[in-house]
DONU-978441 format. One record per atom (N, C-alpha, C): x, y, z; atom name; residue number from 1; residue in one letter. Coordinates in steps of 0.02 Angstrom, whole numbers, plus 32768, in hexadecimal, padded with zeros to 4 digits. Example, Ala and Ser with C-alpha at 12.3 -4.5 7.8 and 13.67 -1.06 7.14 Angstrom:
2
{c1=8294&c2=7EE4&c3=8186&atom=N&nr=1&rest=A}
{c1=8267&c2=7F1F&c3=8186&atom=CA&nr=1&rest=A}
{c1=8294&c2=7F5B&c3=8186&atom=C&nr=1&rest=A}
{c1=8282&c2=7F90&c3=8162&atom=N&nr=2&rest=S}
{c1=82AC&c2=7FCB&c3=8165&atom=CA&nr=2&rest=S}
{c1=8285&c2=8002&c3=818A&atom=C&nr=2&rest=S}
This chain:
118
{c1=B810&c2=D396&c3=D847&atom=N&nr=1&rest=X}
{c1=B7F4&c2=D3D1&c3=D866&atom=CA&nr=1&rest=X}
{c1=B7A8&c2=D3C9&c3=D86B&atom=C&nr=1&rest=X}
{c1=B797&c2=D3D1&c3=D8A4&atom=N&nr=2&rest=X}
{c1=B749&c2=D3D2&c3=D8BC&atom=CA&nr=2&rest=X}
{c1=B739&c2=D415&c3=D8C1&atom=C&nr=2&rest=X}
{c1=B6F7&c2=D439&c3=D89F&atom=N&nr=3&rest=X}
{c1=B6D7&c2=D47D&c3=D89B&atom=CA&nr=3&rest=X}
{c1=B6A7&c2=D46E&c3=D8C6&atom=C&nr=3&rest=X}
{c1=B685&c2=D49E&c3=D8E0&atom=N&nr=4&rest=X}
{c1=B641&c2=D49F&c3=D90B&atom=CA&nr=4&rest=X}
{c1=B629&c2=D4F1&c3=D8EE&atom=C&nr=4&rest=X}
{c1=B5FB&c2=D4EF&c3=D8D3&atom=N&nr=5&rest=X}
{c1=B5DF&c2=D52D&c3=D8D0&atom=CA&nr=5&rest=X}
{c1=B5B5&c2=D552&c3=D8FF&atom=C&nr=5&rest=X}
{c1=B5B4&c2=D574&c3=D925&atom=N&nr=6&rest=X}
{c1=B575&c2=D591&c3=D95C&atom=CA&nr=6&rest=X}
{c1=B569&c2=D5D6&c3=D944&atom=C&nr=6&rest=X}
{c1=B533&c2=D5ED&c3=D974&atom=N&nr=7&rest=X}
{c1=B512&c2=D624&c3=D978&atom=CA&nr=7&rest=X}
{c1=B4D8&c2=D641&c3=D956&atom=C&nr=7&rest=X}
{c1=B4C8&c2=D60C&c3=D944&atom=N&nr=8&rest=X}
{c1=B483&c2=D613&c3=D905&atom=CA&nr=8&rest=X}
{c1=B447&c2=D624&c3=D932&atom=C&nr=8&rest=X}
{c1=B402&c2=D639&c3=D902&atom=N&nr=9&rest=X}
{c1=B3C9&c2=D643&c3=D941&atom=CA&nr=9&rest=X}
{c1=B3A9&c2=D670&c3=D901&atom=C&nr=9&rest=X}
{c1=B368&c2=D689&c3=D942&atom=N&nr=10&rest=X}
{c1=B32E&c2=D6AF&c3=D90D&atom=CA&nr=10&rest=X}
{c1=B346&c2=D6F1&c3=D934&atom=C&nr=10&rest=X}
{c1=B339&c2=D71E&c3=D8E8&atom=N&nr=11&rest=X}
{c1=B355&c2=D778&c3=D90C&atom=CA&nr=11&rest=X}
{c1=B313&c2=D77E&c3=D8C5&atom=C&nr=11&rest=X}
{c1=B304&c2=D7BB&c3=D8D5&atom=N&nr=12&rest=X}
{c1=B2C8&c2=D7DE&c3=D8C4&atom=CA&nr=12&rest=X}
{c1=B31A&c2=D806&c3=D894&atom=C&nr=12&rest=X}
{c1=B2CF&c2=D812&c3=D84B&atom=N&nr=13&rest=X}
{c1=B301&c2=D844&c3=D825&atom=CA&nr=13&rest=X}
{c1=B31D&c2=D887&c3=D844&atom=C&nr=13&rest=X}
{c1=B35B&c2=D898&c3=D83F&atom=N&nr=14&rest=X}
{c1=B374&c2=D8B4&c3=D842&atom=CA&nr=14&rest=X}
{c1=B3AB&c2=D8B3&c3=D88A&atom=C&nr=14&rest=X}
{c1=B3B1&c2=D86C&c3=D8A1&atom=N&nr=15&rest=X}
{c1=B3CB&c2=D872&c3=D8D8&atom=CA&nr=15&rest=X}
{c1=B41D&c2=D854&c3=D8D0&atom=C&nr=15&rest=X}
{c1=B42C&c2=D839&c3=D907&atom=N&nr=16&rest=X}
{c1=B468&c2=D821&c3=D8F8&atom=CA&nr=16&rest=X}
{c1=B48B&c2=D7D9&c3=D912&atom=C&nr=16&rest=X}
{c1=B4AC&c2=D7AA&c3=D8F1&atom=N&nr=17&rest=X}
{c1=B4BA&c2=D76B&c3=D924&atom=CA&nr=17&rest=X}
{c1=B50F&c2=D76C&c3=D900&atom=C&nr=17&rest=X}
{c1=B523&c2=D74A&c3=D93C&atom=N&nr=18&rest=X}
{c1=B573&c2=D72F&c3=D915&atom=CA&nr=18&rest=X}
{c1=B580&c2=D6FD&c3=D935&atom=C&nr=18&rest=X}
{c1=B594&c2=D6E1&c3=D8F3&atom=N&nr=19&rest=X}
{c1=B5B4&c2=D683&c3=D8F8&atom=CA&nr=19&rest=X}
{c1=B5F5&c2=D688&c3=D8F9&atom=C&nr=19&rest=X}
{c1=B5F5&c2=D645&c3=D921&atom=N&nr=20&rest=X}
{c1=B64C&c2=D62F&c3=D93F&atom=CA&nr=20&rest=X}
{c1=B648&c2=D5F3&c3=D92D&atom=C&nr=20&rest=X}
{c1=B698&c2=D5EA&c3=D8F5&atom=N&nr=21&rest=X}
{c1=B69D&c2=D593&c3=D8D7&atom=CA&nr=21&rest=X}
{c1=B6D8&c2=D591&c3=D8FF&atom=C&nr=21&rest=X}
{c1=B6B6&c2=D55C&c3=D94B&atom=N&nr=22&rest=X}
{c1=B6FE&c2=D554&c3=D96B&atom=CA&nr=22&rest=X}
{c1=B71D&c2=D4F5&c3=D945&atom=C&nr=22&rest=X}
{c1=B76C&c2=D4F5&c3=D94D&atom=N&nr=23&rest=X}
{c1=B791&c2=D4D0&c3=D93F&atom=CA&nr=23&rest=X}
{c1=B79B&c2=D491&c3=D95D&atom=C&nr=23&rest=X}
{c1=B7C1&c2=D46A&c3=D94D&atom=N&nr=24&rest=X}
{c1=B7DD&c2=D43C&c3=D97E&atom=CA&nr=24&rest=X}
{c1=B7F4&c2=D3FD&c3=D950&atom=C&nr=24&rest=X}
{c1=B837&c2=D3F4&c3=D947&atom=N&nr=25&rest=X}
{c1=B84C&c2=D3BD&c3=D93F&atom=CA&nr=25&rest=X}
{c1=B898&c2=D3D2&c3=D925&atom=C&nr=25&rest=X}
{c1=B896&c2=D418&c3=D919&atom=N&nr=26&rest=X}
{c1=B8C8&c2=D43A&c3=D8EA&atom=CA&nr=26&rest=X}
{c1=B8C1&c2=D487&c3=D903&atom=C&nr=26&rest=X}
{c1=B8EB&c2=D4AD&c3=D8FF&atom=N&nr=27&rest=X}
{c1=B8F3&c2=D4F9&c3=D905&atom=CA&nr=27&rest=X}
{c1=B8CA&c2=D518&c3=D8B8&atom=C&nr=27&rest=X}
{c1=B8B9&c2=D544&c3=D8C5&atom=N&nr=28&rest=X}
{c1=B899&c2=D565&c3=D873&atom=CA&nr=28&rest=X}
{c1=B8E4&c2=D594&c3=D868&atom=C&nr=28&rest=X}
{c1=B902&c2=D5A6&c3=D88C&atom=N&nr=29&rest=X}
{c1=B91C&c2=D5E0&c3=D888&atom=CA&nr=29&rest=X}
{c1=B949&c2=D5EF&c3=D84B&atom=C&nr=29&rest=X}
{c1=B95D&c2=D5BE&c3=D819&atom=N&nr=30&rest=X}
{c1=B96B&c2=D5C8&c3=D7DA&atom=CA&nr=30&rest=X}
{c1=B934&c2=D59D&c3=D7A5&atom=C&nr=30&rest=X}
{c1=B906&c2=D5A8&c3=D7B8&atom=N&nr=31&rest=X}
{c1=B8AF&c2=D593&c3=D783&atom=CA&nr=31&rest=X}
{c1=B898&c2=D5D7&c3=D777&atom=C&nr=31&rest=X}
{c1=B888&c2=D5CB&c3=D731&atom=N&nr=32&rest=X}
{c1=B85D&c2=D5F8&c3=D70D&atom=CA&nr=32&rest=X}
{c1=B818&c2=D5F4&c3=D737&atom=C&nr=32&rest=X}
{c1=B7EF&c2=D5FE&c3=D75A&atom=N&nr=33&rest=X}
{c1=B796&c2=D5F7&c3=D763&atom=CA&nr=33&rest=X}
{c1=B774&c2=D629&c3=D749&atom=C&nr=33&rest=X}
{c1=B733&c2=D5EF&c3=D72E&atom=N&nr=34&rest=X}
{c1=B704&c2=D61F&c3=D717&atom=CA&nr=34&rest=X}
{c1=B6BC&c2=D604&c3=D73D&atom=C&nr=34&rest=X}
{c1=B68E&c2=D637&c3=D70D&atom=N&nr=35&rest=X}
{c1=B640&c2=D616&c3=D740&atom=CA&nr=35&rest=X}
{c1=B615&c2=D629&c3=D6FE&atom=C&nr=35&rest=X}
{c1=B5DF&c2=D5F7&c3=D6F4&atom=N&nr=36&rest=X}
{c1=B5AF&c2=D5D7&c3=D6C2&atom=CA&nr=36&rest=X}
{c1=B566&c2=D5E0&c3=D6EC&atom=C&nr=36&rest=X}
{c1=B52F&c2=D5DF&c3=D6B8&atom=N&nr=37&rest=X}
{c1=B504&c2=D5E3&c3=D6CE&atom=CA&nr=37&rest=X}
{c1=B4E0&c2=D5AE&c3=D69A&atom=C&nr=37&rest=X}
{c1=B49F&c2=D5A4&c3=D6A3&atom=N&nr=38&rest=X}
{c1=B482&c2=D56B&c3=D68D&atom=CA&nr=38&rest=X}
{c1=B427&c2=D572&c3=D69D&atom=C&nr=38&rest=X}
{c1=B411&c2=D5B4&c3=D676&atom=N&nr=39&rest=X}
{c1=B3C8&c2=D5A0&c3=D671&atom=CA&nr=39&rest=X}
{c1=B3AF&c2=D57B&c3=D65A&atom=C&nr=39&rest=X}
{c1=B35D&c2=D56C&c3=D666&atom=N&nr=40&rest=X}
{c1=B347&c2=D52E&c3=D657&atom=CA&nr=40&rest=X}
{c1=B336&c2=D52C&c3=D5F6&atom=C&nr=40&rest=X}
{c1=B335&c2=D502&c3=D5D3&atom=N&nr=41&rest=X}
{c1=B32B&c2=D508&c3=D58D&atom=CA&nr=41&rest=X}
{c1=B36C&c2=D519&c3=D569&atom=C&nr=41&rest=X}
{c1=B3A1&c2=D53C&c3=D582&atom=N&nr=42&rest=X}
{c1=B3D4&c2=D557&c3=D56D&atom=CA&nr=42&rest=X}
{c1=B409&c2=D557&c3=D581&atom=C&nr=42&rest=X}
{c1=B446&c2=D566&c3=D550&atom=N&nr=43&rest=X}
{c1=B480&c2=D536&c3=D55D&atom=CA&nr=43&rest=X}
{c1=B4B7&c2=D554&c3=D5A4&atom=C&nr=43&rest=X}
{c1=B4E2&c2=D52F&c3=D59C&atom=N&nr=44&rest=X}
{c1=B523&c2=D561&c3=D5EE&atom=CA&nr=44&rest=X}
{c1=B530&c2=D596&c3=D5C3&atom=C&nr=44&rest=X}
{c1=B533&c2=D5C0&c3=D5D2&atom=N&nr=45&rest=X}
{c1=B55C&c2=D5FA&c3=D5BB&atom=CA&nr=45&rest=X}
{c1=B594&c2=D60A&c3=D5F3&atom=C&nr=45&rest=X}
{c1=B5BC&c2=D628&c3=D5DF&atom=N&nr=46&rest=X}
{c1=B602&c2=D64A&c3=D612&atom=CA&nr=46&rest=X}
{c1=B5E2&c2=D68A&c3=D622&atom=C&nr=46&rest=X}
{c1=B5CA&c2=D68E&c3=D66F&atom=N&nr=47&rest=X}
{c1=B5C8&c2=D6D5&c3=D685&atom=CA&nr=47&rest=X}
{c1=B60C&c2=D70B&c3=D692&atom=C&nr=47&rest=X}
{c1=B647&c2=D6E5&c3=D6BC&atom=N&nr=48&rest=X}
{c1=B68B&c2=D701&c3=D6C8&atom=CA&nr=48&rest=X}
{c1=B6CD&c2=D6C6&c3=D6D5&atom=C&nr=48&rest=X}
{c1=B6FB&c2=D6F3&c3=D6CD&atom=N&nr=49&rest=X}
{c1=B722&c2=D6CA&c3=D6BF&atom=CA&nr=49&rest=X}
{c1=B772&c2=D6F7&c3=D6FB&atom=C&nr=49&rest=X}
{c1=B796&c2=D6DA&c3=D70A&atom=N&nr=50&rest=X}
{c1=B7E9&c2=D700&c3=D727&atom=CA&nr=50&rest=X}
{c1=B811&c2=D6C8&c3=D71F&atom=C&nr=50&rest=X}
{c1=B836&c2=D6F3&c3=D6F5&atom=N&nr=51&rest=X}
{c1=B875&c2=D6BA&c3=D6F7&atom=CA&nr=51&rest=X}
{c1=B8B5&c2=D6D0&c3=D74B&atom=C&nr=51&rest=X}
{c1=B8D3&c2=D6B3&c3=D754&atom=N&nr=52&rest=X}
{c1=B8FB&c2=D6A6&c3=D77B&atom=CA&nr=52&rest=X}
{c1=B91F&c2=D6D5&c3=D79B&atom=C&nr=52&rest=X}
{c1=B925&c2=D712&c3=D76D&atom=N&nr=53&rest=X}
{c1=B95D&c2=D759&c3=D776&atom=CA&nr=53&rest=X}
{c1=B91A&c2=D78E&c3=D772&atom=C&nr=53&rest=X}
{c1=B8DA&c2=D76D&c3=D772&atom=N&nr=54&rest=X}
{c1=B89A&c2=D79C&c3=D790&atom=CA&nr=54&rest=X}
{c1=B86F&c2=D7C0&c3=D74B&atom=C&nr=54&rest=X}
{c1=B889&c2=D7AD&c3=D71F&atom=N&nr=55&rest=X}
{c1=B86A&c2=D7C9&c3=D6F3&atom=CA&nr=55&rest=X}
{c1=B81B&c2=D799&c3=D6C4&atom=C&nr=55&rest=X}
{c1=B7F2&c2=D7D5&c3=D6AF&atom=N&nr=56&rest=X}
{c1=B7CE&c2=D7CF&c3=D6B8&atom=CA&nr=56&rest=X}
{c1=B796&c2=D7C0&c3=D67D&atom=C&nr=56&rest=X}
{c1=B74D&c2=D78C&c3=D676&atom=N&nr=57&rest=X}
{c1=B731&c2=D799&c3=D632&atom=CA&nr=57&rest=X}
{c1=B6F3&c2=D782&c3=D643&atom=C&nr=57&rest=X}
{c1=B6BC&c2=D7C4&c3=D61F&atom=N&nr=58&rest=X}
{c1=B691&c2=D7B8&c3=D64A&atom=CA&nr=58&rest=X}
{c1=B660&c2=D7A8&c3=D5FE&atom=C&nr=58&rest=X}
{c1=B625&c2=D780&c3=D621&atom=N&nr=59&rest=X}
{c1=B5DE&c2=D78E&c3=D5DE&atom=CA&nr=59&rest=X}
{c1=B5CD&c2=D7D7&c3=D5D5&atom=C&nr=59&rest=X}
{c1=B5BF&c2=D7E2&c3=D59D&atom=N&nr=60&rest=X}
{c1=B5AB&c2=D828&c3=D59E&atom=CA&nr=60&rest=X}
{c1=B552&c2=D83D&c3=D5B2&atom=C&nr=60&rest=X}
{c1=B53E&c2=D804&c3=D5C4&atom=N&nr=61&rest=X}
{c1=B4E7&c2=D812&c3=D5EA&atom=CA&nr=61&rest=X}
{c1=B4E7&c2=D825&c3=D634&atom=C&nr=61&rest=X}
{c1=B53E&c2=D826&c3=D64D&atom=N&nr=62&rest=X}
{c1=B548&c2=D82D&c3=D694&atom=CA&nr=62&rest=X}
{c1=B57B&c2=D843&c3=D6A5&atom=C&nr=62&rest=X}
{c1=B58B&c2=D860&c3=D67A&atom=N&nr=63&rest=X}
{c1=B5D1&c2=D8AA&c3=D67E&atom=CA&nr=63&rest=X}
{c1=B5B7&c2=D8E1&c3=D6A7&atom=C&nr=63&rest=X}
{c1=B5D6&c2=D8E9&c3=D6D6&atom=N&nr=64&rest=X}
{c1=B5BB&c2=D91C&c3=D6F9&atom=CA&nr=64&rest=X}
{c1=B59B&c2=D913&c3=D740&atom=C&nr=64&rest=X}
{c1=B57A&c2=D8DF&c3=D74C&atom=N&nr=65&rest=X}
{c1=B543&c2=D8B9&c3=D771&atom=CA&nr=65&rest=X}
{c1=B564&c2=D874&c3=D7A1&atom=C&nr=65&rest=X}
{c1=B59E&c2=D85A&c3=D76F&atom=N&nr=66&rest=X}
{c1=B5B5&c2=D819&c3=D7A7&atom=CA&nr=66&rest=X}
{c1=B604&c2=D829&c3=D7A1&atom=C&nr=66&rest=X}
{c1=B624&c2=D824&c3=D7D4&atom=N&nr=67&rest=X}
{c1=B673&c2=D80C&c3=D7E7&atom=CA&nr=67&rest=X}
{c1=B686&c2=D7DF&c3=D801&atom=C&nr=67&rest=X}
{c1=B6C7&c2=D7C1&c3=D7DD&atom=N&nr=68&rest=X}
{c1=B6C9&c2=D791&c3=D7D6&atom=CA&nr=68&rest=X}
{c1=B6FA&c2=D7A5&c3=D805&atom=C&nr=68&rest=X}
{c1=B72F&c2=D765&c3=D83E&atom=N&nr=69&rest=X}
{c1=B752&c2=D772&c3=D85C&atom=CA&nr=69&rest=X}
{c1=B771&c2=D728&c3=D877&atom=C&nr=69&rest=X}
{c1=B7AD&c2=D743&c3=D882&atom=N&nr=70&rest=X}
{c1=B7C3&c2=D6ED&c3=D89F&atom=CA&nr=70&rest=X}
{c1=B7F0&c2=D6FE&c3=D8EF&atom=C&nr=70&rest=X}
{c1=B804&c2=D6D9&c3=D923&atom=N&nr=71&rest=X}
{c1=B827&c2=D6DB&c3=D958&atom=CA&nr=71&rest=X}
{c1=B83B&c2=D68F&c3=D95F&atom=C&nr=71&rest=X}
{c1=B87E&c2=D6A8&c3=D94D&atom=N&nr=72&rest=X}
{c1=B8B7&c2=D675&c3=D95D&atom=CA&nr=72&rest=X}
{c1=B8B1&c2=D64E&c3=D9A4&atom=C&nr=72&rest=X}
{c1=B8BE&c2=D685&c3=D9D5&atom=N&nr=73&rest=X}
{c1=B8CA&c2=D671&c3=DA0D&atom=CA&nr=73&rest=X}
{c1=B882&c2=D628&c3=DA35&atom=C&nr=73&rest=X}
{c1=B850&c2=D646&c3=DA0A&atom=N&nr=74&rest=X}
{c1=B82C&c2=D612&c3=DA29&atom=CA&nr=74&rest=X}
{c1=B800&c2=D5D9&c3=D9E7&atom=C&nr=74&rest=X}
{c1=B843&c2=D5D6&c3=D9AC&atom=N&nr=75&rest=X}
{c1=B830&c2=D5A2&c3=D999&atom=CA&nr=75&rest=X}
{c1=B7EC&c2=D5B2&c3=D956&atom=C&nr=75&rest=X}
{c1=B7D5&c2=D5F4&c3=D954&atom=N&nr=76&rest=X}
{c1=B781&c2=D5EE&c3=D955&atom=CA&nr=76&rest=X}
{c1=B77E&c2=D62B&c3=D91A&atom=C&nr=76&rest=X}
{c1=B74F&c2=D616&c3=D8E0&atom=N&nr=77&rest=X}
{c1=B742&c2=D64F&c3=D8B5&atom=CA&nr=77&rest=X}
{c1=B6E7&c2=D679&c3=D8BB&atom=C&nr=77&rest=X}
{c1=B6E7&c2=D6A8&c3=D8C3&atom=N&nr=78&rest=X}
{c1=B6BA&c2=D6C8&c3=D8BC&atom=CA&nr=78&rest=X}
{c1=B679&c2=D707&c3=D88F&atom=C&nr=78&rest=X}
{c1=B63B&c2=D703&c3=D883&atom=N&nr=79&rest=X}
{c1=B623&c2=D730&c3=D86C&atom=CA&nr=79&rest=X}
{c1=B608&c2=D74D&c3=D875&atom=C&nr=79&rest=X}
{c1=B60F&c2=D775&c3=D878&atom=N&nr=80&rest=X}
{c1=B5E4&c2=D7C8&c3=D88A&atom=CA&nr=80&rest=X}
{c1=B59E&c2=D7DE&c3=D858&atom=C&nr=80&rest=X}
{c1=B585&c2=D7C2&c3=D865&atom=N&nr=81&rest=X}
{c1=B539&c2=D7DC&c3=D846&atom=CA&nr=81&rest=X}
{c1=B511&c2=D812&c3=D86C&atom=C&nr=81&rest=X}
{c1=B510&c2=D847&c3=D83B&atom=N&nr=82&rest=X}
{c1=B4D8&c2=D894&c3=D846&atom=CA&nr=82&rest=X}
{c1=B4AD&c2=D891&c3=D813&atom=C&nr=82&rest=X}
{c1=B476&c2=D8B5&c3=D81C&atom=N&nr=83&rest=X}
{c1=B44E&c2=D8C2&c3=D7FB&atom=CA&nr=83&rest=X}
{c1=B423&c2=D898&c3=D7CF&atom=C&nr=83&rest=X}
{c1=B41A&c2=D859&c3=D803&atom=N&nr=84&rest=X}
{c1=B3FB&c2=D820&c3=D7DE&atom=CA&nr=84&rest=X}
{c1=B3CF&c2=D82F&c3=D7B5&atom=C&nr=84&rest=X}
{c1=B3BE&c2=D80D&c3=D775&atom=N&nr=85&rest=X}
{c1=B373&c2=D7FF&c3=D747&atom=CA&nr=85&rest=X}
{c1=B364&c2=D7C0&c3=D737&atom=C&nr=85&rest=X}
{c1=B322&c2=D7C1&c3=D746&atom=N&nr=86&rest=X}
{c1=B302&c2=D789&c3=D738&atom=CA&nr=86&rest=X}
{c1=B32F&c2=D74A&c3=D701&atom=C&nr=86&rest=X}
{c1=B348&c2=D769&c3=D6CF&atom=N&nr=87&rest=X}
{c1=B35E&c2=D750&c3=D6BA&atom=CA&nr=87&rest=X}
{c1=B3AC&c2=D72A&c3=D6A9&atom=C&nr=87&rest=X}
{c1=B3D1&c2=D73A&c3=D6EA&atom=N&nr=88&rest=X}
{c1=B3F1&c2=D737&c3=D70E&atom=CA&nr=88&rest=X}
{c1=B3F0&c2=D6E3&c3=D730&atom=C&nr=88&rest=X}
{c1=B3AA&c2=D6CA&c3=D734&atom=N&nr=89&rest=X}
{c1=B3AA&c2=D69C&c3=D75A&atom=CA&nr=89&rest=X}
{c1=B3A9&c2=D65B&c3=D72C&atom=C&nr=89&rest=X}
{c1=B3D5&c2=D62F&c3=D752&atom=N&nr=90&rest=X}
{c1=B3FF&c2=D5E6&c3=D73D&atom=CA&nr=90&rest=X}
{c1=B408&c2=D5CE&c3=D75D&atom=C&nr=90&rest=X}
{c1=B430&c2=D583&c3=D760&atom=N&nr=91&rest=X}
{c1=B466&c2=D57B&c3=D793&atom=CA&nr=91&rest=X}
{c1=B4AA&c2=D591&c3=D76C&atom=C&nr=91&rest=X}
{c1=B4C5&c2=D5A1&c3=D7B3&atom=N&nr=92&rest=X}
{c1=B518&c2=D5AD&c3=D793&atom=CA&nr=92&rest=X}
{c1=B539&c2=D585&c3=D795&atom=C&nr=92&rest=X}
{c1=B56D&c2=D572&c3=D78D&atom=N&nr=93&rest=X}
{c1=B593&c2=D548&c3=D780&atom=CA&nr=93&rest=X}
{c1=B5EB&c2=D56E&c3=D780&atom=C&nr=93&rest=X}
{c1=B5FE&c2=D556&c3=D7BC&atom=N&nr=94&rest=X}
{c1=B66A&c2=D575&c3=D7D0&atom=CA&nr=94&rest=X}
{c1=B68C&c2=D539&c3=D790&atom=C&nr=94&rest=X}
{c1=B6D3&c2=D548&c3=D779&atom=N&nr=95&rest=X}
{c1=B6ED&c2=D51B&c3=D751&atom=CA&nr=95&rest=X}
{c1=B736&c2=D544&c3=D75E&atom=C&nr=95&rest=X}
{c1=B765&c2=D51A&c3=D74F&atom=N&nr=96&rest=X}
{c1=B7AA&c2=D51A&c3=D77B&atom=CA&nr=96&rest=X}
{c1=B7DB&c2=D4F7&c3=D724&atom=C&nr=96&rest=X}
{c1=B814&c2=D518&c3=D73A&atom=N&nr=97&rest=X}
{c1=B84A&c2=D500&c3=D6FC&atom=CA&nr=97&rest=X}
{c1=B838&c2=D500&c3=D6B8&atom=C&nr=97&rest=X}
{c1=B839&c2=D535&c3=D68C&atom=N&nr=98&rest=X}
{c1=B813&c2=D543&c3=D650&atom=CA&nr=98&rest=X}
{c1=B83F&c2=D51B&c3=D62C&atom=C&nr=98&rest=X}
{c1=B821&c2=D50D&c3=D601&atom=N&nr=99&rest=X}
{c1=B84E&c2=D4DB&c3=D5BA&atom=CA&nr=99&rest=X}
{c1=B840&c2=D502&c3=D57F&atom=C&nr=99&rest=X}
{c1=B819&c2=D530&c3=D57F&atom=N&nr=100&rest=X}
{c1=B816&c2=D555&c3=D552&atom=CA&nr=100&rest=X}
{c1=B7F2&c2=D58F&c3=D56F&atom=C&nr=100&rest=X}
{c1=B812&c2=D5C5&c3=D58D&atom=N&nr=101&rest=X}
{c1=B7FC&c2=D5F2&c3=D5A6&atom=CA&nr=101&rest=X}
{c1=B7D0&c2=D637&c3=D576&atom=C&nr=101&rest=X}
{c1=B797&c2=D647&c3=D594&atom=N&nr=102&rest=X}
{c1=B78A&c2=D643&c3=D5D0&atom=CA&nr=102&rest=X}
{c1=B74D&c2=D621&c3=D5D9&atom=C&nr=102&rest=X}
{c1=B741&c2=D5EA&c3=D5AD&atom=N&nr=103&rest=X}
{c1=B6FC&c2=D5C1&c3=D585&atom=CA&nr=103&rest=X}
{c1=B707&c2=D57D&c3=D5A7&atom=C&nr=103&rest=X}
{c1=B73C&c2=D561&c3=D5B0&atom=N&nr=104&rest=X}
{c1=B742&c2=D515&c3=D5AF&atom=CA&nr=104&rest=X}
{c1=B77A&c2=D4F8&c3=D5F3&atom=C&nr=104&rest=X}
{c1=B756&c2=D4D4&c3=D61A&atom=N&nr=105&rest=X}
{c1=B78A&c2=D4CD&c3=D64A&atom=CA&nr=105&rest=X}
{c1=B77C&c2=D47F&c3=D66D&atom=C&nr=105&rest=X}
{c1=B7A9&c2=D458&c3=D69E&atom=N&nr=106&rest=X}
{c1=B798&c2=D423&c3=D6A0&atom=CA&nr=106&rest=X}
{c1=B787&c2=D41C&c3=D6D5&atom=C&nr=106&rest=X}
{c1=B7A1&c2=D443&c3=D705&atom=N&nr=107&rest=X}
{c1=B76D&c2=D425&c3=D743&atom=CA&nr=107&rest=X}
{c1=B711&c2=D44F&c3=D76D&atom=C&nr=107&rest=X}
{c1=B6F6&c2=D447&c3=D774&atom=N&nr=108&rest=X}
{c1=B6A6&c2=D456&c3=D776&atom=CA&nr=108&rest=X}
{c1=B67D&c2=D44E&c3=D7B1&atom=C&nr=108&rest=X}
{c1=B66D&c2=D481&c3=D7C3&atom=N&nr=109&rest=X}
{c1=B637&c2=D467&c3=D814&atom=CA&nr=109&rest=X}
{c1=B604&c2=D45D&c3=D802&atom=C&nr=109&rest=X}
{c1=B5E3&c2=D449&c3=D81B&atom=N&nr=110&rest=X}
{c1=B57A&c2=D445&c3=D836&atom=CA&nr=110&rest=X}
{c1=B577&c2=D47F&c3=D82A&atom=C&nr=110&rest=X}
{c1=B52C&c2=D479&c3=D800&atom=N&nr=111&rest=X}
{c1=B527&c2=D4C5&c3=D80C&atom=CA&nr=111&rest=X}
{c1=B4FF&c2=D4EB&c3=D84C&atom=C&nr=111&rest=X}
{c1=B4E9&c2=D526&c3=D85B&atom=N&nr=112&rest=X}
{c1=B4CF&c2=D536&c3=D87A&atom=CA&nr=112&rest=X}
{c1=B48B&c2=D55F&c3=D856&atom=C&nr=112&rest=X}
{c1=B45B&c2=D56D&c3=D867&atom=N&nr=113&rest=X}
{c1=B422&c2=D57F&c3=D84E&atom=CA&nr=113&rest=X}
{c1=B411&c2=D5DB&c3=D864&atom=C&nr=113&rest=X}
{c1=B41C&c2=D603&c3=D83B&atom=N&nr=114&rest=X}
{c1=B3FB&c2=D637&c3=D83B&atom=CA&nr=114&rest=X}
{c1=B3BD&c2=D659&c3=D821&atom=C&nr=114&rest=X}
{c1=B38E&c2=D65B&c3=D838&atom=N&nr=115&rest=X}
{c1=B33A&c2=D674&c3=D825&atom=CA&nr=115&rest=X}
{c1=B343&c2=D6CB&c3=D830&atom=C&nr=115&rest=X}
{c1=B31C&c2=D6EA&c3=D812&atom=N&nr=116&rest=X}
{c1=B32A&c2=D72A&c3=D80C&atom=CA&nr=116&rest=X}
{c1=B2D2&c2=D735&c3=D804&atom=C&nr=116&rest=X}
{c1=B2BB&c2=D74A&c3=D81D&atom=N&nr=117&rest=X}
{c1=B272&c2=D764&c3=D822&atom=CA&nr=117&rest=X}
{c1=B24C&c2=D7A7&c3=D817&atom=C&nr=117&rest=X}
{c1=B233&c2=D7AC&c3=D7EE&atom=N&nr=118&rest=X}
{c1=B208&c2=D7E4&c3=D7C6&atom=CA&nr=118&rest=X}
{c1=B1F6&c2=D811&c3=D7F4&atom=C&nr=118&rest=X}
């Protein structure tokens, strides 16, 4: 399974962007996906996570603020980011087939880069 992460970019605090980890080599449609972030100095953390039957697990610094979402039909998992903060900004990182859900999984895209501006 090949990930591609998109939709990253600079949004001024408080705005909004959403990333699409489209697929290709394999269907996700029975994969757990989640999405990681990766500021600089500090480690991945798990921002969200859906397993397969849609359910859901989110960080608690972004409960409320990002949704997580997946569509079968085109292959592709998605996040919904509102209410950006500065601190907010990383690259993210899509990940596909958990091995230990909702923390550990084996397959991984590029990430994409989100800046969030004061």
């Amino acid at each position: 399974v090949q990930l591609q992460a998109s939709g990253g970019g600079v949004v001024q605090a408080g705005g909004s962007l959403r990333l699409s980890c489209a697929a290709s080599g394999r269907t996700l449609r029975s994969y757990a996906m989640g999405w990681f972030r990766q500021a600089p100095g500090k480690q991945r953390e798990l921002v969200a996570a859906i397993t397969s039957g849609g359910s859901t697990n989110y960080a608690d610094s972004v409960k409320g603020r990002f949704t997580i979402s997946r569509d079968n039909a085109k292959n592709t998992g998605n996040l919904q980011m509102n209410s950006l903060k500065p601190e907010d900004t990383a690259v993210y990182y899509c990940a596909a087939e958990a091995v230990n859900w909702p923390s550990e999984y084996r397959y991984w895209g590029r990430g994409t880069q989100v800046t969030v501006s004061s």
